[in-house]
MARZA-426698 format. One record per residue: residue in one letter; x negated, y negated, z negated of N, C-alpha, C, O, CB in turn. Coordinates in steps of 0.05 Angstrom, whole numbers, plus 5000, padded with zeros to 4 digits. Glycine has a CB too. Layout:
<votis>
AXYZXYZXYZXYZXYZ...
</votis>
This chain:
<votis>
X869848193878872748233881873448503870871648663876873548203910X875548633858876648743846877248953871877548853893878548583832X877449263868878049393886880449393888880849483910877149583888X883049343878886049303875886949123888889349093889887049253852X885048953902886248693919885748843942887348743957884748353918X884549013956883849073976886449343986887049553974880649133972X887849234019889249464029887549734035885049744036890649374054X889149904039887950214057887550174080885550224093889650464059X890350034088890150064114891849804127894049704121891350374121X890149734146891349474163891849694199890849864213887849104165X894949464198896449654216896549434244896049204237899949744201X896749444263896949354287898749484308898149684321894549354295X900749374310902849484330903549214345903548984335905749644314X904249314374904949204394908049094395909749224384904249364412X908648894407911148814412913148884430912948794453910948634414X915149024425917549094444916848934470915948714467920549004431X917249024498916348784521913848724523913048684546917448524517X912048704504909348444501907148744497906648854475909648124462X906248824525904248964518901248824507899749004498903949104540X900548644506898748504491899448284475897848104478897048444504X901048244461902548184441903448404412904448624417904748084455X903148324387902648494368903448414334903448174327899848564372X903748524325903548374294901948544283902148784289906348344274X899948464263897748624247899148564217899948334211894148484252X899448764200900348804176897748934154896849164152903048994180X896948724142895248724109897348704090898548504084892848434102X897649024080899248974056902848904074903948944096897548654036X903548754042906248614049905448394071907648294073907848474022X904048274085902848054095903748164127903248394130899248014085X904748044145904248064175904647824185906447674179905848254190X902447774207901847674232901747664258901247874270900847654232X902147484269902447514306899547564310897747404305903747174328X899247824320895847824336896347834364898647814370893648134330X894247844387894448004406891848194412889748214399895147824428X892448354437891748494441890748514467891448344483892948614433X888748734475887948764502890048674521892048594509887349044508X890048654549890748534572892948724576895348684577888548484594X891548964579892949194586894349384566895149614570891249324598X894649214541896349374515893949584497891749484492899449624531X894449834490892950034481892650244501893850274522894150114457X891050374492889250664511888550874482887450824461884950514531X889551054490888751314466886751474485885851694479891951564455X885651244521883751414534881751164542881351104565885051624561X880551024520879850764527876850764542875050914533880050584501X876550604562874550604585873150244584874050024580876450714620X871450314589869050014588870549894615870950024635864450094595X871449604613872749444630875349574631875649634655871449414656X877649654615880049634629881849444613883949334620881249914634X880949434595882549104580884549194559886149034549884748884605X884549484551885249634537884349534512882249424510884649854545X886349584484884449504457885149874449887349944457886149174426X883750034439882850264436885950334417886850174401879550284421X886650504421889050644404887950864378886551054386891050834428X888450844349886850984336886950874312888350674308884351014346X885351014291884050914267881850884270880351064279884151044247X881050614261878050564256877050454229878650314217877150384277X874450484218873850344200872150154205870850154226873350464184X871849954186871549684194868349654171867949634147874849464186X866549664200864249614186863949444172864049444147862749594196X863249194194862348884172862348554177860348564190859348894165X862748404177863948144184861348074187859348164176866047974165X861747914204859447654222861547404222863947394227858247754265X859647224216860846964220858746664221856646634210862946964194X860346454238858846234244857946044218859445854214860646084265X855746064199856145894171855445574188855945354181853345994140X855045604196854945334206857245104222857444864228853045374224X859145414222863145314227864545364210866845264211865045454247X863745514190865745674172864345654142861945624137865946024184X866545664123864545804094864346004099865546074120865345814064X862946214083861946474079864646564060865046534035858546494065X866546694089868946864084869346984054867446954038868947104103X871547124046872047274027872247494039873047504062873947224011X871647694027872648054035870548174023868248114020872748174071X871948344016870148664009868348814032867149004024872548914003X868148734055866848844075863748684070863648464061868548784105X861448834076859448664088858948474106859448504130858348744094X857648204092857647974112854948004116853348114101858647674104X854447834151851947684147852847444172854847474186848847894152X851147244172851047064182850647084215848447164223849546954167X852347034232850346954263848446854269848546654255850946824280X847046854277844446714294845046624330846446744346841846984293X843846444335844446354362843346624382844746664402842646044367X841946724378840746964398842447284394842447484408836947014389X843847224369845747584374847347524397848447334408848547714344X846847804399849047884415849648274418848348434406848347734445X851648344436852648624434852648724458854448644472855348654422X851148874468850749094492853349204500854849354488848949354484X853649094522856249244537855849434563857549554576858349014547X853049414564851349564591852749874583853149904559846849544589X853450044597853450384591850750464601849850604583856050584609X849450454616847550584612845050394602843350384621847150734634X844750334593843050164569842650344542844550474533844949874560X840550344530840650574503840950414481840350484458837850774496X841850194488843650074464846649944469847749754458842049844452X847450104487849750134484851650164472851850404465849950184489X854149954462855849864442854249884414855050004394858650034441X851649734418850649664397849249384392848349274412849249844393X848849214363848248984374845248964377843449114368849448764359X845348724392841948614401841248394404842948224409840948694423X839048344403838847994405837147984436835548144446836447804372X838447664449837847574467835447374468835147194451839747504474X834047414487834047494513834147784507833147834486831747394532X835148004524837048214532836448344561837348184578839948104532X835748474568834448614595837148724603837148794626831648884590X838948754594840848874601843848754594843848584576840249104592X846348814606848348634608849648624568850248844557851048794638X849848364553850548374537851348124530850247914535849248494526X854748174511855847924496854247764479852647844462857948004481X854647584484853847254471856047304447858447334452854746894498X855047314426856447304397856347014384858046944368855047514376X853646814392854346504382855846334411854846274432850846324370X858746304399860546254424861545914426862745774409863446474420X861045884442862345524438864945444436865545214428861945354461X867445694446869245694444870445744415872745654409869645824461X868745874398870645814375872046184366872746274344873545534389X871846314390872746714387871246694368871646554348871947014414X869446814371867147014346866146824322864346904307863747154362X867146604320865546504292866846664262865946604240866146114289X868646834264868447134250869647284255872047264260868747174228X868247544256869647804282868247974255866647914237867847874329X870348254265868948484236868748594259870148544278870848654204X866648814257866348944281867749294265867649364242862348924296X868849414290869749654285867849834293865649804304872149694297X869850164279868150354291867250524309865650714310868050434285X869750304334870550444363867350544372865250434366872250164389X867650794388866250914403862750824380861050704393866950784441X862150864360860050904348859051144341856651174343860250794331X860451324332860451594322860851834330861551954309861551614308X860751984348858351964364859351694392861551644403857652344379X857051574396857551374420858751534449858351784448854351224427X859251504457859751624496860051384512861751204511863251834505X857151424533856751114557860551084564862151264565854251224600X860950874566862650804588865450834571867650804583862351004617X865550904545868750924534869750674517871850674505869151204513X868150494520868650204511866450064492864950204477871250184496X866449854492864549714474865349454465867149314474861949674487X864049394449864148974432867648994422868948784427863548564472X868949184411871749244403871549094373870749224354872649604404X872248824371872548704348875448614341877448624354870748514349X874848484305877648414308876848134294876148084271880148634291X877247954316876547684315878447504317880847544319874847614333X877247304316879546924324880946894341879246854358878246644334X882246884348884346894375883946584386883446384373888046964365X884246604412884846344421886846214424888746364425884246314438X887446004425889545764414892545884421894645884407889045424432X892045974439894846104450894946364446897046464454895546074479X893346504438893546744421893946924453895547114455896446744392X892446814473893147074495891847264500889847254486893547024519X891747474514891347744509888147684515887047504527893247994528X886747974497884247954499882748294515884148494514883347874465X879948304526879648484543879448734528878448934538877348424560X880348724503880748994486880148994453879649204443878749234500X880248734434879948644419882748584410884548504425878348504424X883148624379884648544364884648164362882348074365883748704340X886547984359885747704364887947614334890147734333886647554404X887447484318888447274302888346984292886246864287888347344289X890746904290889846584288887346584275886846794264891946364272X885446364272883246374253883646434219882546584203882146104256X885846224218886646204192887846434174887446484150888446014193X889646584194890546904189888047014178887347054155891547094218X886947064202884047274198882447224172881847424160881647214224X881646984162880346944142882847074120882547284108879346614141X885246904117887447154099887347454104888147594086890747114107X886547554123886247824123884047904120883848154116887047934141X881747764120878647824106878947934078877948134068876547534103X880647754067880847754036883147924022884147864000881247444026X883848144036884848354037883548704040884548914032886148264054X882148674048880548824066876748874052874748734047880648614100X877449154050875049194040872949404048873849494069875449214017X870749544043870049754058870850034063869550204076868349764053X873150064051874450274045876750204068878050384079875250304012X877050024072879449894086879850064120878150074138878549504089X882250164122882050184159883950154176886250254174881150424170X883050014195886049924216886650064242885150114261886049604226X888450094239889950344249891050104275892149894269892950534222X890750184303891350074328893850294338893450534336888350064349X896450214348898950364360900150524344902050654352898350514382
</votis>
């Protein structure tokens, strides 16, 4: 893909009233997303349902090939496996990092039956430097049918999200509030 198809920056703002309710803007392009439970946090904490307030950049897409084709985007793909998954333990030393299950310690199931994560780009919330306990598994994934609020995750129809894959490249970064 051509670097000229790809935005700078994908934007995410909240809705007047609708603290987890949102439109995400690629480009001229916007969409209904939602958002954490509890809206945004510019002080975001592991369990408050917060989706992180900020710029982040957008590592690399995971997705179900066995639900999905193998997306478009400029980001790095790779495929799921039934055993990933993402550490949400804080004191765990892989914390907000991924791992495969079985898992000694508390961590998200990334091959999901529901249909969320069959493609999520993972961000760069709390990676750089990490700190236990300021949030973890902060993706920007599939939304569910009713698009309702998620425990701190960006959410888009499926069909959106794949349109905004193909926007979006490694240079790309989305800006939350």
């Amino acid at each position: 893909m051509a670097r000229a198809q790809f935005v700078d920056l994908v934007t995410v703002r909240t809705l007047s009233g609708a603290a987890s309710r949102g439109r995400l803007w690629a480009g001229s392009q916007a969409f209904p997303c939602a958002l954490g439970k509890a809206g945004t946090s510019h002080d975001k904490r592991e369990g408050d349902d917060a989706s992180p307030a900020g710029i982040f950049a957008m590592r690399y897409c995971l997705y179900r090939a066995d639900r999905i084709m193998r997306p478009h985007t400029g980001l790095p793909l790779r495929a799921l496996r039934p055993e990933d998954g993402w550490c949400d333990d804080p004191v765990s030393d892989r914390y907000n990092r991924f791992v495969r299950h079985p898992f000694a310690c508390s961590a998200e199931r990334l091959w999901r039956d529901d249909g969320l994560y069959d493609v999520l780009v993972v961000l760069d919330h709390n990676d750089c430097p990490l700190v236990r306990g300021r949030g973890s598994a902060v993706f920007l994934h599939a939304a569910a049918p009713d698009l309702g609020p998620t425990a701190g995750c960006i959410t888009l129809a499926r069909a959106n999200l794949i349109k905004v894959l193909g926007r979006i490249g490694s240079d790309t970064r989305l800006r939350i509030g």
